[in-house]
N, C-alpha and C positions, 0 to 999 in steps of 0.2 A: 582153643585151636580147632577142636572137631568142628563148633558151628560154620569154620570157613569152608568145612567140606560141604555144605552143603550150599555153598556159592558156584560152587564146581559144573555143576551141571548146565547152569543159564548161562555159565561165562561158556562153558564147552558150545552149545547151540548156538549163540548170539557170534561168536567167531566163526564159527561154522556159515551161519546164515550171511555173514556180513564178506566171505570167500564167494561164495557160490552168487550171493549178486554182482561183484565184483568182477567174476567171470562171464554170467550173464549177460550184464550191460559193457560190455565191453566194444570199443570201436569197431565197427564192421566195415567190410566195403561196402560202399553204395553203388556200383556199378553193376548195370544188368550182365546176370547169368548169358556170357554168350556161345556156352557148350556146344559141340554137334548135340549133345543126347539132351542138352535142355530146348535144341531148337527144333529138334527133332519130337520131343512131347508138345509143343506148343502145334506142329504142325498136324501130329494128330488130335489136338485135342480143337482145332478150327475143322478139320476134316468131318468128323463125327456130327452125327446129324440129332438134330436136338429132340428131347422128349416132348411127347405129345402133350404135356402139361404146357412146357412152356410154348408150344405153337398156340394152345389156346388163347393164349393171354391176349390177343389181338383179336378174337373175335368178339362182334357190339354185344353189349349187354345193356341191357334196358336201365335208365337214370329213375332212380328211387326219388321221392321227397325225402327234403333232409326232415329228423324228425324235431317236434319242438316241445319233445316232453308230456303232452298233455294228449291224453287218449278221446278223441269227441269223433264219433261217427257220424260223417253226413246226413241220415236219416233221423240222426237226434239229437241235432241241434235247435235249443227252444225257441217257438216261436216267440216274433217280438211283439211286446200289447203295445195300447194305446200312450202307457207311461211311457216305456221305454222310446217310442216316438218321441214324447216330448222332451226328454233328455237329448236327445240328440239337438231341439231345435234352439235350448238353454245355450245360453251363448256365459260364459264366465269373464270378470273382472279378470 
C-alpha cells in the first residue's frame, strides 16, 4: 500500500495541470474590446508620435551585393593563360 503513495504526487500535478488548461483554453469572446477606456488607449496610443528608430526605417540605404560565399578580391583574380583560352574554345560532345 505505501508504493501507492508515491503515485500521489503526479496524480496531484497532472489534475492540477489538466484544471488550469482547462481554464486557460476556455471559450472567450471574440468580439472587439469596445470600452470608453479601451477606445480611449487606442486613441492615445495613434496620437503619440513615433520613435526616431522607427522614422528611420524609411530612410535609402545603399543595396549591398548578395554575397556568394567565396571571398575573391578584384585585384586578385588570376590571370587567364594561353590554356585557359583554349578551354574555352573546346566545344564538348
Amino acid at each position: 500500500m505505501e508504493i501507492l503513495l508515491w503515485w500521489l504526487p503526479p496524480v496531484v500535478v497532472t489534475a492540477g495541470a489538466m484544471v488550469w488548461v482547462g481554464w486557460a483554453g476556455r471559450a472567450r469572446s471574440t468580439e472587439p474590446d469596445r470600452s470608453d477606456a479601451a477606445q480611449e488607449r487606442f486613441r492615445a496610443a495613434i496620437e503619440r508620435d513615433l520613435p526616431a528608430a522607427a522614422r528611420q526605417v524609411h530612410a535609402v540605404r545603399p543595396v549591398r551585393e548578395r554575397s556568394t560565399g567565396i571571398a575573391v578580391r578584384p585585384s586578385q583574380r588570376p590571370v587567364p593563360t594561353a590554356r585557359d583560352r583554349a578551354d574555352e574554345t573546346r566545344r564538348s560532345a
